[in-house]
N, C-alpha and C positions, 0 to 999 in steps of 0.2 A: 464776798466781794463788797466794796466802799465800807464805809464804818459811819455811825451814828452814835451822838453824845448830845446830851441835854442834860439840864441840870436849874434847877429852883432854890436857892438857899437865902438865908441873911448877910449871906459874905460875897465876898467877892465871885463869880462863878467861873469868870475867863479863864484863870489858872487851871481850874479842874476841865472846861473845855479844852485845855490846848495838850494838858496832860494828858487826857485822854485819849485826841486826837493822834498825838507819838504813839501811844500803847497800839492803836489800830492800823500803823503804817504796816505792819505786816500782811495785812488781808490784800494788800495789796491796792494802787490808787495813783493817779498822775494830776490831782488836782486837790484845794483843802480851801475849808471857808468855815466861819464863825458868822451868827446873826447873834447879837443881841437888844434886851429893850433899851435903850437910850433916854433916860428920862431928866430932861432939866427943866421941870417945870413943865412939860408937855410932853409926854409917852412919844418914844419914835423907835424906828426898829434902824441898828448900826447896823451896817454887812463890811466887812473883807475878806476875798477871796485871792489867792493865786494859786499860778499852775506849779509843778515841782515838788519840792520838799514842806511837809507842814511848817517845817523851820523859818521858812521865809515867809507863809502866812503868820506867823508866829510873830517873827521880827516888823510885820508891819503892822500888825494888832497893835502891836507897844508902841510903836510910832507916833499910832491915833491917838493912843492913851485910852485904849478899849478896855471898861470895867462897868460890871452889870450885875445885877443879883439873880437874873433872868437871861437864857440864850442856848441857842443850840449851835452842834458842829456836824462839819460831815468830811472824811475823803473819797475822792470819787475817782469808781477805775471806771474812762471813758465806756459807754452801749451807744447811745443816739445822741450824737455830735463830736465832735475833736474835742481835741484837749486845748481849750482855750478859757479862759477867764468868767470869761460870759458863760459857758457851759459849764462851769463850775458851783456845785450847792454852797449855799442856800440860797432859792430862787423864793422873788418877793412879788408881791401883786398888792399893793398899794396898802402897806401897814400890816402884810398878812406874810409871815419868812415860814419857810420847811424847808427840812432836807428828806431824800427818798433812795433808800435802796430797791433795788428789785427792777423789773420792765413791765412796763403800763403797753397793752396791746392795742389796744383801742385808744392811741394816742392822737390819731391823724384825724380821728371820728369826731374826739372831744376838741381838738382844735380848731377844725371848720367850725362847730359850733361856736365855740369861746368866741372867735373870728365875729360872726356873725352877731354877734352880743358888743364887738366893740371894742373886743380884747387884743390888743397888740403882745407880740412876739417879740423879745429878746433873744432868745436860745435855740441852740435845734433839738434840746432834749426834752423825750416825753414827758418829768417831771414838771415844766413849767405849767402842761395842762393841769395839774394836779392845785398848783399855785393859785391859779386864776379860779378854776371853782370854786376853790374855799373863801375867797373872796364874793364870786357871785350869791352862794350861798348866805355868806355873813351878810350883804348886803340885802339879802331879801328878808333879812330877820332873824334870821337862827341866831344860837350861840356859837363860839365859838368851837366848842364838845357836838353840839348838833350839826354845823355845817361839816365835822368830819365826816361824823357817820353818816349824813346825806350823800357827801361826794364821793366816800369809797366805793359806796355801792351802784356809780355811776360807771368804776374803773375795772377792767378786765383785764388781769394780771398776777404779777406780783409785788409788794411792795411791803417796806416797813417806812413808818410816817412819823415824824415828830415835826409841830407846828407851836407858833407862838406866834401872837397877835397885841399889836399897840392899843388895841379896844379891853384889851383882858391882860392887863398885866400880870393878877397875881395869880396866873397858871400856864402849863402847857398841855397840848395832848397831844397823842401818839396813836397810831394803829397797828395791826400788824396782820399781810396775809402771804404765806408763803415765803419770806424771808426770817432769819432771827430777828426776837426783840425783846429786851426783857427791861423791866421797871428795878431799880437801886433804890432800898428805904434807907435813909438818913434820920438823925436826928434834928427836926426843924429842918431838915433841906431831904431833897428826893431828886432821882437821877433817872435818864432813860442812855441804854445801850446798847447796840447791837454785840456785844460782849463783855463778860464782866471784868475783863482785862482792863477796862478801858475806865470800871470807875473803882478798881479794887481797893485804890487810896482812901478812899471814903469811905464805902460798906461794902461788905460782903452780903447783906440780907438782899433776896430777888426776888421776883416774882417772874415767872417764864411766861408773857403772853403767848397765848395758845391761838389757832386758825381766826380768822374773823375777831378778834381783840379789838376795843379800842379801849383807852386809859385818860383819865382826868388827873393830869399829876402835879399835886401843890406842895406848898412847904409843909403843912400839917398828915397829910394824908394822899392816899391814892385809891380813887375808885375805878374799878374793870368794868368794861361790859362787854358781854358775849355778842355774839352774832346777830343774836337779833335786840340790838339795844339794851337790853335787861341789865341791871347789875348783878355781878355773878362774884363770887369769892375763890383767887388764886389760891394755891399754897407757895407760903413763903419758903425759900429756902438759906442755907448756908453753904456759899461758896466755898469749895476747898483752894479755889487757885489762892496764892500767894505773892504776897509782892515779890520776895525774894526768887521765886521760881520766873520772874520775869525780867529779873536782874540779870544781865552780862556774867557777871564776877569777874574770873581773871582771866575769859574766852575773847576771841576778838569778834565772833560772829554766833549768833546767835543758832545757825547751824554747827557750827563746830561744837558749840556746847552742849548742843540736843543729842550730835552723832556719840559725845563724850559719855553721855548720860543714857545711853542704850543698857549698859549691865543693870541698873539702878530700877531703869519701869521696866523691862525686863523681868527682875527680881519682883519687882511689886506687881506683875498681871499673872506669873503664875505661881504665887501665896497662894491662895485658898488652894491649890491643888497640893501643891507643897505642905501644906498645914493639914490638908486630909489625908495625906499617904499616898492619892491615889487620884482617879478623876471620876468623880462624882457627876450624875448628871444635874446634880441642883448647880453645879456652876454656869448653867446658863438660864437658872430662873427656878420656883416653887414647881411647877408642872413640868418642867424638862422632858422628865423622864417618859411622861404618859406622852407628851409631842411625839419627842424623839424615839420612843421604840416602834410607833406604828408607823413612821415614814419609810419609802421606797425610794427615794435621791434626793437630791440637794441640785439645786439653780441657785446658783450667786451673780448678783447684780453689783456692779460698781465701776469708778470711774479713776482715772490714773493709775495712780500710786496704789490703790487699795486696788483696783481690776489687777493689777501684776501680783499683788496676795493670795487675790484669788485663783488666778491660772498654777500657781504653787499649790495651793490645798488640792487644789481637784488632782493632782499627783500623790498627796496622802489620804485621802477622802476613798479612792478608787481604790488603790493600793492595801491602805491597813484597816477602815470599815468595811468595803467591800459594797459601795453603792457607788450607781452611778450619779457622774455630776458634771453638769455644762456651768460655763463661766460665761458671762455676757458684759458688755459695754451697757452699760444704764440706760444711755441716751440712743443707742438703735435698740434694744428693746423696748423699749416705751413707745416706740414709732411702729415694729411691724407685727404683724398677727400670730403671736404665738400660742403654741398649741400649751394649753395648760392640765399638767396632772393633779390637782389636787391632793395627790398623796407625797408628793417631792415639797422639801422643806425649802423656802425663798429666805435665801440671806444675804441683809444687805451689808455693804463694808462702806464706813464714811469717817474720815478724823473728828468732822467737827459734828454729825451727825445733822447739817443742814443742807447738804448739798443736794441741787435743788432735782438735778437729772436721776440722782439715784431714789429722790423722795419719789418722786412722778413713776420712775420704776414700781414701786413697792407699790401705790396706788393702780395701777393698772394691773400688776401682778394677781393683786385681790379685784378688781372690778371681772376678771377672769378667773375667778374662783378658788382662787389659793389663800388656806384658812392659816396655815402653820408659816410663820414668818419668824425668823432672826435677824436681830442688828449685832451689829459688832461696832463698836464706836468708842469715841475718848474722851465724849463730852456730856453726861450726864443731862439727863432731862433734855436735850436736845429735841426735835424735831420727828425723827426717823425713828431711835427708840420707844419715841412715846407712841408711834403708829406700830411697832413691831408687839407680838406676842413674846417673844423669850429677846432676854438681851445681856448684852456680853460688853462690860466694859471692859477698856485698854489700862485704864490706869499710866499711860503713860507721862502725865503730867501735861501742862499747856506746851504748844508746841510753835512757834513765832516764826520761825523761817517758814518762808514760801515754801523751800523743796521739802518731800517729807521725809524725816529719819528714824525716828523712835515710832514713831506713829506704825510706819509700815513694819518693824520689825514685832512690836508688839502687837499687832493684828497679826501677823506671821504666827506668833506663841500662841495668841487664843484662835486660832485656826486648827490646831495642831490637838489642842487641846479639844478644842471639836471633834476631831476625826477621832479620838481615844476615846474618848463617852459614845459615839456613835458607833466604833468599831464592837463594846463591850454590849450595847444594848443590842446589839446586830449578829452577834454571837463569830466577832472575826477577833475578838481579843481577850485573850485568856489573861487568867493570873499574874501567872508569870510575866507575860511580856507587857502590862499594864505596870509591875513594877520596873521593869528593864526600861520603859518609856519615861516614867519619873525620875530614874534616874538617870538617863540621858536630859532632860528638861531642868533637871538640879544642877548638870553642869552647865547649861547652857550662859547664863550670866557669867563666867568665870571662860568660857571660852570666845566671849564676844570683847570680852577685856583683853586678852590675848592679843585678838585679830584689831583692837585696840591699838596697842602697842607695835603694830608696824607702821603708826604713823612716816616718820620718818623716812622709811626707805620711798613708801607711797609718794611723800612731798618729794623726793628727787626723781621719783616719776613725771611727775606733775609739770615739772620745766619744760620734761620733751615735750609732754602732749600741748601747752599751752602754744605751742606756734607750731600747730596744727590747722586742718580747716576743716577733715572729718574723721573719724574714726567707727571700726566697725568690734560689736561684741556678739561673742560667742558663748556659747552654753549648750548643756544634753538633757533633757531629759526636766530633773526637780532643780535646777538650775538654770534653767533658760529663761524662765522670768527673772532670774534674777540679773542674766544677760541685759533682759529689757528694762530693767530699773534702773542699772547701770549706764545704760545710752540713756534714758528720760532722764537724769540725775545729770549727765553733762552736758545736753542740749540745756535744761532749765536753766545753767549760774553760769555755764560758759558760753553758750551760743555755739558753741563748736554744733554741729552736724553731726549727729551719730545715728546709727541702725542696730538693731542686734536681731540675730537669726539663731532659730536652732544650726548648732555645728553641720549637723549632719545635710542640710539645706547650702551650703555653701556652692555644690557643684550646679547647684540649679539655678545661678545667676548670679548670689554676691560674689564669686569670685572673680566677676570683671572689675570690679571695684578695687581690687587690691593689686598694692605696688607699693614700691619704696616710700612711699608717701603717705600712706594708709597704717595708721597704727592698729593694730588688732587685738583686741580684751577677750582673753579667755577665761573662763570661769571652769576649772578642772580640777575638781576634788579627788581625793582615790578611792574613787564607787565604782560599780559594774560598768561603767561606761568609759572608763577613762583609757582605755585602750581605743575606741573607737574616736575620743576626742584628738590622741596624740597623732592620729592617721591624716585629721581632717587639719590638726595646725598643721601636717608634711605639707598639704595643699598649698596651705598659707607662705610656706617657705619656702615652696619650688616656684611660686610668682614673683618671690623678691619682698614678701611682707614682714613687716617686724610685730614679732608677738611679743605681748604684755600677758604671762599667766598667773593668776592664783589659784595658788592649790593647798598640799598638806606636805608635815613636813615626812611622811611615809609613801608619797609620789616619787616614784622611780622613773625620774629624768631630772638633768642638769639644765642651769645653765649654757648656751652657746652662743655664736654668733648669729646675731636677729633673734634671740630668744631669751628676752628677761622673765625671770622667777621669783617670785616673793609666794614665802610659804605660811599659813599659818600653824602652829604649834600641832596639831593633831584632829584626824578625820573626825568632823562631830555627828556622824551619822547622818541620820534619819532629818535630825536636826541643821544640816548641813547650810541651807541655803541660806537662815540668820545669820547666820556667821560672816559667809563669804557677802553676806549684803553691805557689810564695816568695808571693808576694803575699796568697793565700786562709789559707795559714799564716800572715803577718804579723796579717792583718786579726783572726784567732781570738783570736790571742796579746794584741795590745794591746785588744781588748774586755772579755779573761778581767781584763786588767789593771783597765781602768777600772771593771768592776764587782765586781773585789776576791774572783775566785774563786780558790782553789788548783789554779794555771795544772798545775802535777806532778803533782796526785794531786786529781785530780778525784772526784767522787761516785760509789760503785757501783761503778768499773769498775775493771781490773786490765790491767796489762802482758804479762802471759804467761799466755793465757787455756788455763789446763791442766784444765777440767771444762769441761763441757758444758754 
């Protein structure tokens, strides 16, 4: 959530803040602002801010005729105050600008005092208290590296911090606890960002601030220091993301090109398995093996898009390893007292591997005695991998649309992939059917292409449902989260109202809901359930409801009246529910189209949900 850019060079730097600032509209944000130094003969710090689109912060930067070799930026998605002007970063206390992601706890504490000191209030967001310390601080002498580390550790929260001061031209500094933040080496120029989308034009070289960070970042160099002050030495790394992977090309949305590009990471997250013949337990790390053959179940923690992955594995997990497994929402388990086994494996599932409820999961997880942890993530050196024991990247490439598409499918693959290393160490998966699994996972990019190419008929779905106002989805069994991914997918870009239930749950209440007016998504492959699913649409169609099903083109039923059909080419097994997840994708995507919502950055919500 909101996004941070800074940046120190010999050139001009506003260009690279505002470039920036576009790359991070996807985390999602209703406000944007740039500070930089202003210097004509006398250091002064420039601010412009507005609510909306950075384009319009953008269009008034150039107004001003804003150019600085010093400045940072921020977009900010509303916590403590509206969305107004004033509450918009970077917030300044007399020569002293930062921007701040995260939520400061103890904000009401620090501003009686501030108060009390003298300090007047602008804003209603906790960040300003952050503003005015560093100011008190500097004023009582520190530097301007000194008054951070004084003031973070005055703050109870979360946050990443990039500040810049008219007393200290030739630097800024940054902190970081509990949200992303990572340092961009340059040559003669150096960068801070809350992701490296954001300064990829310039470098690829990072350094990943770690818990308790703070950074002195100049044009020549950057020095760290750990928790307790000390300087301490990152490892630098090389980004894989690429400009061109953040480029449109000939898609009109950036989810439609992610949904396009499912065969592709797909393909690249299960290589190594493909390239072994088999599934090896080093595919989730050097010690895999010794973790995973003494464990007795599996608890997975996560949040959205990735909790509906989850409730899918726990149906291959039970089924072909042969251990049990609970699935939990991140954010009520972190909150209530749960009973922990020690010998059950905690795996957590995160796209950007910062999100902050499933991190606090994994910490409580272990504060209650759980030694064996998995991540499953897509973002390398992230947060959550780097607290996890074994870890499981997606390879799905960077992912920009708010809704998730590749992300969840390719956490679907390496789930799947779990359950087959864990079935074989567990003694529930023989020879034979470890190659019968590879080669159903050898098709699987070649049948998500397929389920691809029904775009079209999807998009003339998409008309009906778009002058709709709810719709309900159906599923059985390894499919009913995918039911639920498909109503989360069209509440997120449509705002339509949707619900999904298991099928079989329909007589127990959502069947008051349906009528002529009630579109109904079924999700009906031709598995062992699909007899019990066509019982449960008769429900559907003795109320007066029109169904919408996907299925296979080996499903034996037609077409009728109130009952459209769209088939994908053939039953993908075991593998089924990646497949049918193209279609509930498609359907969101040309709905969002025909009722003209902003398919990429939807209302309210944010890509990399780092507060709580």
């Amino acid at each position: 959530m909101c996004g941070i850019v800074g940046a120190i060079a010999d050139r001009d730097v506003v260009p690279v803040l505002i470039e920036g600032l576009k790359r991070l509209e996807y985390r999602g944000y209703d406000s944007s602002g740039i500070a930089v130094l202003h210097d004509a003969g006398q250091p002064d710090i420039r601010r412009v801010r507005r609510t909306g689109r950075v384009s319009e912060m953008a269009t008034a930067a150039a107004a001003e005729g804003f150019d600085s070799v010093l400045g940072i930026g921020h977009t900010r998605w509303a916590t403590h105050g509206g969305v107004t002007e004033a509450n918009a970063h970077p917030h300044i206390s007399d020569g002293v600008a930062l921007v701040h992601n995260g939520i400061i706890e103890n904000h009401e504490e620090q501003r009686e005092k501030l108060r009390a000191l003298g300090y007047a209030f602008e804003s209603q967001t906790d960040t300003e208290v952050i503003a005015h310390l560093m100011h008190h601080h500097l004023k009582g002498g520190d530097s301007l590296l000194g008054a951070l580390q004084r003031t973070v550790k005055e703050l109870t929260g979360a946050y990443a911090l990039a500040v810049i001061s008219r007393a200290e031209p030739e630097h800024f500094v940054c902190a970081r606890m509990g949200c992303p933040l990572l340092v961009g080496l340059g040559e003669g120029e150096n960068f801070v960002a809350s992701d490296v989308s954001a300064i990829v034009s310039s470098t690829r070289r990072v350094i990943f601030l770690e818990e308790g960070d703070t950074a002195d970042v100049r044009r020549d160099g950057v020095q760290v220091y750990g928790h307790d002050d000390a300087p301490v030495q990152r490892d630098v790394h090389l980004s894989d993301v690429s400009l061109a992977s953040l480029e449109l090309g000939p898609y009109r949305h950036y989810m439609q090109k992610e949904i396009h590009e499912q065969p592709r990471a797909l393909g690249d997250t299960i290589e190594a398995a493909i390239d072994a013949g088999g599934f090896p337990a080093e595919l989730f790390g050097k010690d895999a093996e010794a973790v995973l053959s003494g464990i007795e179940g599996i608890q997975i923690l996560a949040c959205g898009t990735s909790y509906y992955a989850g409730l899918t594995a726990r149906y291959w997990i039970e089924s072909i390893a042969g251990l049990p497994c609970s699935v939990e929402i991140a954010s009520e388990y972190r909150y209530r007292a749960a009973h922990a086994n020690p010998k059950h494996l905690i795996v957590t599932i995160s796209q950007s591997g910062e999100t902050l409820d499933t991190m606090e999961a994994l910490k409580y997880a272990k504060s209650l005695g759980h030694t064996h942890t998995l991540s499953i993530c897509n973002v390398p050196e992230s947060a959550i991998p780097r607290a996890s024991e074994l870890v499981c990247y997606t390879r799905a490439g960077a992912e920009i649309g708010v809704a998730s598409t590749k992300a969840f499918t390719t956490q679907l693959a390496a789930l799947f992939q779990l359950t087959v290393v864990l079935g074989k160490l567990h003694g529930h998966v023989d020879a034979a059917q470890e190659a019968d699994y590879l080669e159903q996972l050898r098709f699987l990019p070649g049948s998500v292409q397929h389920a691809l190419n029904m775009e079209p008929q999807i998009a003339a779905w998409a008309e009906r449902f778009a002058r709709k106002s709810s719709a309900l989805f159906l599923g059985r069994g390894l499919h009913y989260p995918i039911a639920l991914e498909g109503a989360l997918k069209l509440k997120e870009i449509t705002y339509i109202h949707a619900e999904a239930y298991p099928a079989g749950e329909l007589k127990h209440g959502p069947l008051a809901l349906v009528d002529e007016d009630m579109p109904v998504v079924v999700i009906a492959p031709n598995d062992s359930l699909l007899e019990k699913v066509k019982s449960n649409m008769q429900e559907v169609r003795a109320r007066g409801g029109e169904l919408f099903v996907f299925t296979d083109q080996d499903s034996n039923f037609n077409e009728s009246e109130g009952v459209h059909v769209i088939r994908t080419p053939r039953h993908a097994g075991v593998l089924s529910p990646v497949v049918h997840t193209i279609p509930v994708q498609l359907l969101a995507y040309h709905t969002a189209l025909a009722r003209g919502t902003d398919v990429d950055k939807p209302r309210n919500l944010a890509k990399s949900v780092t507060v709580e």
